[in-house]
VOPAGU-2260 file (C-alpha; in pm, 1 decimal, decimal comma):
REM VOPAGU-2260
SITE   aa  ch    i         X         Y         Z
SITE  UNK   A    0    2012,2    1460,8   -5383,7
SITE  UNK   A    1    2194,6    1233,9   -5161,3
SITE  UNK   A    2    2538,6    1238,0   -5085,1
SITE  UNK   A    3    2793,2    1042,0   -4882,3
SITE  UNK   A    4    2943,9    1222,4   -4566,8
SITE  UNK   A    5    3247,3    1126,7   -4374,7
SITE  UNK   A    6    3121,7     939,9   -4026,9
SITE  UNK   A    7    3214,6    1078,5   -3716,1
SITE  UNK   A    8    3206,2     999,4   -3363,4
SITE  UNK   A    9    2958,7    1263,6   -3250,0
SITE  UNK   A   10    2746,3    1010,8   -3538,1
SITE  UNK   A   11    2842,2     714,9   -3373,6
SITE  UNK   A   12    2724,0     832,6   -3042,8
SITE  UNK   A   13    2385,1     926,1   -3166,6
SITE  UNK   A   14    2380,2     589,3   -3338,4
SITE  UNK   A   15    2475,0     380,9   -3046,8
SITE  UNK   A   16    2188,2     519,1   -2835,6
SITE  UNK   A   17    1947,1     446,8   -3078,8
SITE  UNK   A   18    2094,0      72,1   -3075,1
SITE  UNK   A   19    2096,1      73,8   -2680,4
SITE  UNK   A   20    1715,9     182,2   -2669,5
SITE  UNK   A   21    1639,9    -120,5   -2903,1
SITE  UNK   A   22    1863,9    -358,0   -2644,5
SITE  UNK   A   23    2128,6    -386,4   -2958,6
SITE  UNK   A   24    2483,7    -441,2   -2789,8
SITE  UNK   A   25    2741,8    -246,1   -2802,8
SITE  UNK   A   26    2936,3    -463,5   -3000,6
SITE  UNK   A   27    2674,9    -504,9   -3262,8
SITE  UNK   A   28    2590,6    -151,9   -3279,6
SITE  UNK   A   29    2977,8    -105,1   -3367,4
SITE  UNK   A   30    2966,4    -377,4   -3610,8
SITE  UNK   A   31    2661,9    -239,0   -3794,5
SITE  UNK   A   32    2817,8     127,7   -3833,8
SITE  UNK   A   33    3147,6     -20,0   -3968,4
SITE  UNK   A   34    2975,4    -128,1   -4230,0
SITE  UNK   A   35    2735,7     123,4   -4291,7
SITE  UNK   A   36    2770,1     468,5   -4530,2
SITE  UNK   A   37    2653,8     801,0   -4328,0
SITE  UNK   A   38    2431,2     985,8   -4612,6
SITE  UNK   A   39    2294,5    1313,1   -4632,9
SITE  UNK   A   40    1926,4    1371,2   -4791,5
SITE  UNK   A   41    1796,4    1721,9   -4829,1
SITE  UNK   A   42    1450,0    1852,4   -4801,9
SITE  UNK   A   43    1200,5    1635,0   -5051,3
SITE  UNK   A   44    1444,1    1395,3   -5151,1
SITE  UNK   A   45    1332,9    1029,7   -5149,7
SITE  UNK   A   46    1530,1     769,3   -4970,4
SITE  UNK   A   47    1306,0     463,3   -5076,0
SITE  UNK   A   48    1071,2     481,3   -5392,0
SITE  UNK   A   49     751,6     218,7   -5435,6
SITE  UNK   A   50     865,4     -34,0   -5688,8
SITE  UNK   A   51    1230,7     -18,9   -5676,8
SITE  UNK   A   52    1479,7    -202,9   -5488,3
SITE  UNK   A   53    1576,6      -1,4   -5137,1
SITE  UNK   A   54    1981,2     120,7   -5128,2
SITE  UNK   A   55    1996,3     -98,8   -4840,6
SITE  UNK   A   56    1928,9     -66,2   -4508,3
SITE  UNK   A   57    1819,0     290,5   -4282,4
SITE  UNK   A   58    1864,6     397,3   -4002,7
SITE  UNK   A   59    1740,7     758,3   -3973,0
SITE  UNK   A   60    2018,4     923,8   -3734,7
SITE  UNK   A   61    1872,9    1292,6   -3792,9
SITE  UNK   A   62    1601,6    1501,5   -3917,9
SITE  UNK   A   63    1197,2    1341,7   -4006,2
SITE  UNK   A   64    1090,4    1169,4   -4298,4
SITE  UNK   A   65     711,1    1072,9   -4363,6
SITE  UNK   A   66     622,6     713,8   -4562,7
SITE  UNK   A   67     383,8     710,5   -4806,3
SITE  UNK   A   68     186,0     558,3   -5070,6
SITE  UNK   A   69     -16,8     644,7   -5340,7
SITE  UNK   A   70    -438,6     591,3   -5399,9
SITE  UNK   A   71    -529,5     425,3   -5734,7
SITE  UNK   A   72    -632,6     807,7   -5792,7
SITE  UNK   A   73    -257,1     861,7   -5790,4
SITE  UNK   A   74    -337,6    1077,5   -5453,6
SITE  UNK   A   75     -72,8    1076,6   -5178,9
SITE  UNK   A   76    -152,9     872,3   -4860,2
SITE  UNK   A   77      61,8     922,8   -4557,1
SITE  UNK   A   78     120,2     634,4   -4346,0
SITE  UNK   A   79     412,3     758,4   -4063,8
SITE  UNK   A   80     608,9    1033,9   -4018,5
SITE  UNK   A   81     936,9     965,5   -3821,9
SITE  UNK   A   82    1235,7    1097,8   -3637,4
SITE  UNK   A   83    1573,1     979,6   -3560,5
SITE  UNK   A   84    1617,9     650,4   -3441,1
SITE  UNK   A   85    1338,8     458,2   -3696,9
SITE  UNK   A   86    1494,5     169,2   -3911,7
SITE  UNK   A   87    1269,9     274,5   -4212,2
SITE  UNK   A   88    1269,3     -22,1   -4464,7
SITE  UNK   A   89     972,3    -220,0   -4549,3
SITE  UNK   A   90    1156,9    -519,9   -4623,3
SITE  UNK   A   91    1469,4    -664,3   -4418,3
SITE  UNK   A   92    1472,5   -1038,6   -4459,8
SITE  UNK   A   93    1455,6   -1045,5   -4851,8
SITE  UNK   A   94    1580,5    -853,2   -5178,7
SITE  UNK   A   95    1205,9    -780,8   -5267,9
SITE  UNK   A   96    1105,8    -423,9   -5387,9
SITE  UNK   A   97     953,0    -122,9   -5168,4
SITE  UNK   A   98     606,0     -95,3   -5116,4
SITE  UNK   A   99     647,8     244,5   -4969,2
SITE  UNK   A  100     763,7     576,9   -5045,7
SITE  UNK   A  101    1018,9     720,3   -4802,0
SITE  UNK   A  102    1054,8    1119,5   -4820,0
SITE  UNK   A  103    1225,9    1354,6   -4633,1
SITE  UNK   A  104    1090,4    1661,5   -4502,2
SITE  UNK   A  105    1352,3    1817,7   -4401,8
SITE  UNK   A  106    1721,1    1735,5   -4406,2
SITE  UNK   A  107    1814,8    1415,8   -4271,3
SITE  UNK   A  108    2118,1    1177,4   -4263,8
SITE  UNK   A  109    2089,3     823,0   -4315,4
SITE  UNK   A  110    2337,6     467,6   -4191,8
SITE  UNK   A  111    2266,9     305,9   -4502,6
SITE  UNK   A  112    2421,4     -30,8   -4522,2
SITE  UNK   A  113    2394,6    -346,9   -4793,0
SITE  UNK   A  114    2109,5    -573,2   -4666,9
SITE  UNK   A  115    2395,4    -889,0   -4712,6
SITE  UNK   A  116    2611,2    -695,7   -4411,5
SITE  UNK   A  117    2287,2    -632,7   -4231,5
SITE  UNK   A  118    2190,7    -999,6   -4280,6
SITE  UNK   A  119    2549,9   -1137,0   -4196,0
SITE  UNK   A  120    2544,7    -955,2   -3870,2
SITE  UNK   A  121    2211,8   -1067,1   -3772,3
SITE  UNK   A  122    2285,0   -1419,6   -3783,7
SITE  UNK   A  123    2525,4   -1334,3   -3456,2
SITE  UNK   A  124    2352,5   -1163,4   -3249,9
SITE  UNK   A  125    1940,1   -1242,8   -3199,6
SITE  UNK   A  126    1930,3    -915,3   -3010,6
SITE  UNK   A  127    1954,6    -739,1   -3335,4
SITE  UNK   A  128    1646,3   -1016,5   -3472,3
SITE  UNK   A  129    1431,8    -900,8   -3217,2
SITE  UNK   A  130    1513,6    -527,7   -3255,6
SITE  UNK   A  131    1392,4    -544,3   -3630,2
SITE  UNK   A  132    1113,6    -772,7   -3547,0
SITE  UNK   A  133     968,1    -558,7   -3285,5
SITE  UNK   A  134    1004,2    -245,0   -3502,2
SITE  UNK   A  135     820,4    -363,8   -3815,7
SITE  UNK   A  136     558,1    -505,8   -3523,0
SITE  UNK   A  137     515,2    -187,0   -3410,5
SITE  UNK   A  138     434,7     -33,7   -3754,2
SITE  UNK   A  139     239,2    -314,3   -3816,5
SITE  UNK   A  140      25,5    -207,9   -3508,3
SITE  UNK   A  141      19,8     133,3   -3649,2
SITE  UNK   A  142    -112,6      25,5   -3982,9
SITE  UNK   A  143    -399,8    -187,4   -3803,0
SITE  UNK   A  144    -496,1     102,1   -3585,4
SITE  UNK   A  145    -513,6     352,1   -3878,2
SITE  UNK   A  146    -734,4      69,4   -4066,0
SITE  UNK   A  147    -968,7      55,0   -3782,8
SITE  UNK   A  148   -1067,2     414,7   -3772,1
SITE  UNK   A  149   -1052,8     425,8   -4149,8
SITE  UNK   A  150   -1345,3     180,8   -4195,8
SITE  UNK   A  151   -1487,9     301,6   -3840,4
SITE  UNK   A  152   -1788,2     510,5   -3796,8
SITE  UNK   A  153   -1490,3     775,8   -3632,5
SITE  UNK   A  154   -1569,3    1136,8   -3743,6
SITE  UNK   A  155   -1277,1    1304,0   -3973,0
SITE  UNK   A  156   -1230,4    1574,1   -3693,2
SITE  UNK   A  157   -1149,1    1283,6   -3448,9
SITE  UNK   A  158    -925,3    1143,8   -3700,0
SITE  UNK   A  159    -740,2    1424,1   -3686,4
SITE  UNK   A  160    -742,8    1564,7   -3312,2
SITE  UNK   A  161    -564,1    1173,1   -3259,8
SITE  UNK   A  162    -321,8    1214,6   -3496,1
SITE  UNK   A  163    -230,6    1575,9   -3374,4
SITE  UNK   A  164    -210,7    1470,8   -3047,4
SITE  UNK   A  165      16,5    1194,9   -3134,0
SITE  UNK   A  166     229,8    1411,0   -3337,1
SITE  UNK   A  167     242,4    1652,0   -2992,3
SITE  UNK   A  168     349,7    1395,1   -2793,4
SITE  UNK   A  169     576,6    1231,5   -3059,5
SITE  UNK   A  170     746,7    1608,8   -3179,1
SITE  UNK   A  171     614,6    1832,4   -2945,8
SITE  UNK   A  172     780,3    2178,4   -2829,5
SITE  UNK   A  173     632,0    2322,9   -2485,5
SITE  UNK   A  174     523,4    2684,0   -2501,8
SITE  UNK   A  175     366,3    2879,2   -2275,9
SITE  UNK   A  176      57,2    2879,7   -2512,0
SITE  UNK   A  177      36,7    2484,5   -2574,5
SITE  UNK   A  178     258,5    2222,7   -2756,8
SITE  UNK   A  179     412,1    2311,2   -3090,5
SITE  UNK   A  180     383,0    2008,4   -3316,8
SITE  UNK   A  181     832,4    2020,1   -3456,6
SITE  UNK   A  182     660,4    1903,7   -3824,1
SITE  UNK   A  183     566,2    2161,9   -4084,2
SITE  UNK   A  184     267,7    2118,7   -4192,1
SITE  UNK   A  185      13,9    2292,9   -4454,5
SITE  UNK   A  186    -332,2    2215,4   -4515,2
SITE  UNK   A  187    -224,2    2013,9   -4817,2
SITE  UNK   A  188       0,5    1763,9   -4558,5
SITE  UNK   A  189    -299,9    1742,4   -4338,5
SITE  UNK   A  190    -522,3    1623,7   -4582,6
SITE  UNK   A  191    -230,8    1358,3   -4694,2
SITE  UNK   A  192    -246,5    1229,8   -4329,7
SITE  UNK   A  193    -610,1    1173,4   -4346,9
SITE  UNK   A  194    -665,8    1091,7   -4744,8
SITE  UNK   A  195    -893,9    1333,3   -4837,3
SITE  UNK   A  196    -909,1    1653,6   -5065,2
SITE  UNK   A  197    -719,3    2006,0   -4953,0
SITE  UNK   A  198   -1088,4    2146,5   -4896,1
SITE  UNK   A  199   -1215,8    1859,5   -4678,4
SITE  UNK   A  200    -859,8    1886,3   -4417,7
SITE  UNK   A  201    -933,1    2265,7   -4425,2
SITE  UNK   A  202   -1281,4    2230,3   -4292,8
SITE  UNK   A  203   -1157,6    1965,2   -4059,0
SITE  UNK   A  204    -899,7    2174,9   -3979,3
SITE  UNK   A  205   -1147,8    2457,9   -3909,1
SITE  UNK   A  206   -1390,8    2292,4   -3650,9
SITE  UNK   A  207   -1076,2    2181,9   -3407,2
SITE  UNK   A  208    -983,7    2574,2   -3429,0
SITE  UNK   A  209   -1295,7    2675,7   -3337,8
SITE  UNK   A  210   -1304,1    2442,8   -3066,1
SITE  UNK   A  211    -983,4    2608,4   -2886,7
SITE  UNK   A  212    -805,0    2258,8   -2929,3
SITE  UNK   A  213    -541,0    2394,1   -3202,1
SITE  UNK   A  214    -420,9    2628,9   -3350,9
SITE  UNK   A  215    -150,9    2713,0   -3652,4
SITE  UNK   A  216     112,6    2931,1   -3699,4
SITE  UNK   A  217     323,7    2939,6   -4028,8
SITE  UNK   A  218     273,5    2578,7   -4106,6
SITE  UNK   A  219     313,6    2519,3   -3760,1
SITE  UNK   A  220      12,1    2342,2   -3559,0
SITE  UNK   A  221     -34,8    2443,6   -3135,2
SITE  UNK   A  222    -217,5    2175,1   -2965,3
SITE  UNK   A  223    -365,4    2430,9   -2722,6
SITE  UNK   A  224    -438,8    2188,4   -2438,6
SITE  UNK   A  225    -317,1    1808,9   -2507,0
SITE  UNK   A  226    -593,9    1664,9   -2242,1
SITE  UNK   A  227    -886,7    1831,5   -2393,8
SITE  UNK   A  228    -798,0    1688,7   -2734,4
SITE  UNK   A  229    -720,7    1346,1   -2656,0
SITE  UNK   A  230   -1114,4    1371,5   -2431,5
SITE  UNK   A  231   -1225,2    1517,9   -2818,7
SITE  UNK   A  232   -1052,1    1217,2   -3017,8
SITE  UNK   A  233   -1182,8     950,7   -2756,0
SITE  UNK   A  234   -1547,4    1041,1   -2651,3
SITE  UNK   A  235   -1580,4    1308,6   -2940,3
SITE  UNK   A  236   -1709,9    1584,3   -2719,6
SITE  UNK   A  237   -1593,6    1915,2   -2619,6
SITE  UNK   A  238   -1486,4    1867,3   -2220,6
């Protein structure tokens, strides 16, 4: 369950660099966490629901949170997963209900602010226009790109080695043996990514293995050499 925490400056700070990496002044930045509530959200909790009108406005300061929707099959589809710094609403400009599911998976605080403030402080400063309209752009692109290769001729275990390798490059941990992908993730997650059943991932799962391309550990997944697996996802052979 969610619950409101006292802001701090060591918040503010993390805050403000996410606003200075999206060009939002400094000014701005300050306005926008003025009137903004830092919340807490533990493990599985959802901070936007399909069909129901958002609390307001995120900003995901820390911890990762994956969007998703459901199949008609009531089967769970993920879209993102994201870290700090990711506005995560759907809608902005207007009152309308979510369209997406907003979980996180694993605890995570929140600037949550009314969309009316978030509006109102818009309207002075287009920086903060083009900030939001080059985010939900960029998930736009996303959502294209994951269209594509769903109604592509791409093989599921291509499907996967890109999304791995994004995830590596996106959350990745160096080790000695590869990258460690910072996500938990059972077979059960992986076969939310790609929409299929826990047996299909598995086997999917299975053939990158057997490749030498990944690996997992405890829910964790090693991308065992980042270059080979981006060749796999690209040409979809073996290097």
């Amino acid at each position: 369950m969610a619950d409101i925490m006292t802001k701090n400056r060591t918040a503010f700070r993390e805050f403000a660099r996410f606003a200075a990496m999206r060009d939002i002044s400094s000014q701005t930045a300050e306005e926008i966490w003025k009137a903004g509530k830092l919340k807490r959200f533990e493990k599985g909790d959802l901070i936007l629901r399909a069909m129901e009108k958002s609390q307001g406005i995120c900003f995901l300061l820390s911890g990762k949170v994956i969007q998703y929707n459901l199949t008609h099959s009531g089967k769970r589809k993920i879209l993102f997963i994201f870290g700090p710094g990711n506005l995560l609403n759907d809608h902005v400009f207007d009152d309308h209900n979510s369209t997406i599911y907003c979980e996180a998976i694993e605890d995570a605080r929140v600037l949550l602010l009314s969309k009316d403030d978030f509006n109102r402080i818009m309207e002075g400063d287009f920086s903060l226009i083009r900030a939001v309209m080059s985010e939900q752009e960029r998930k736009m692109w996303r959502l294209s790109h994951q269209l594509k290769n769903t109604v592509s001729s791409i093989y599921l275990e291509r499907k996967l080695a890109a999304k791995l390798w994004k995830l590596a490059r996106d959350f990745g941990i160096s080790r000695d043996d590869g990258i460690e992908i910072d996500v938990t993730m059972s077979i059960t997650f992986l076969a939310d990514m790609l929409g299929v059943p826990r047996e299909t991932a598995s086997r999917v799962f299975r053939v990158l293995a057997d490749q030498k391309l990944v690996r997992q550990e405890r829910k964790r997944v090693i991308v065992i050499d980042p270059d080979r697996l981006a060749h796999f996802y690209k040409i979809g052979e073996i290097p």
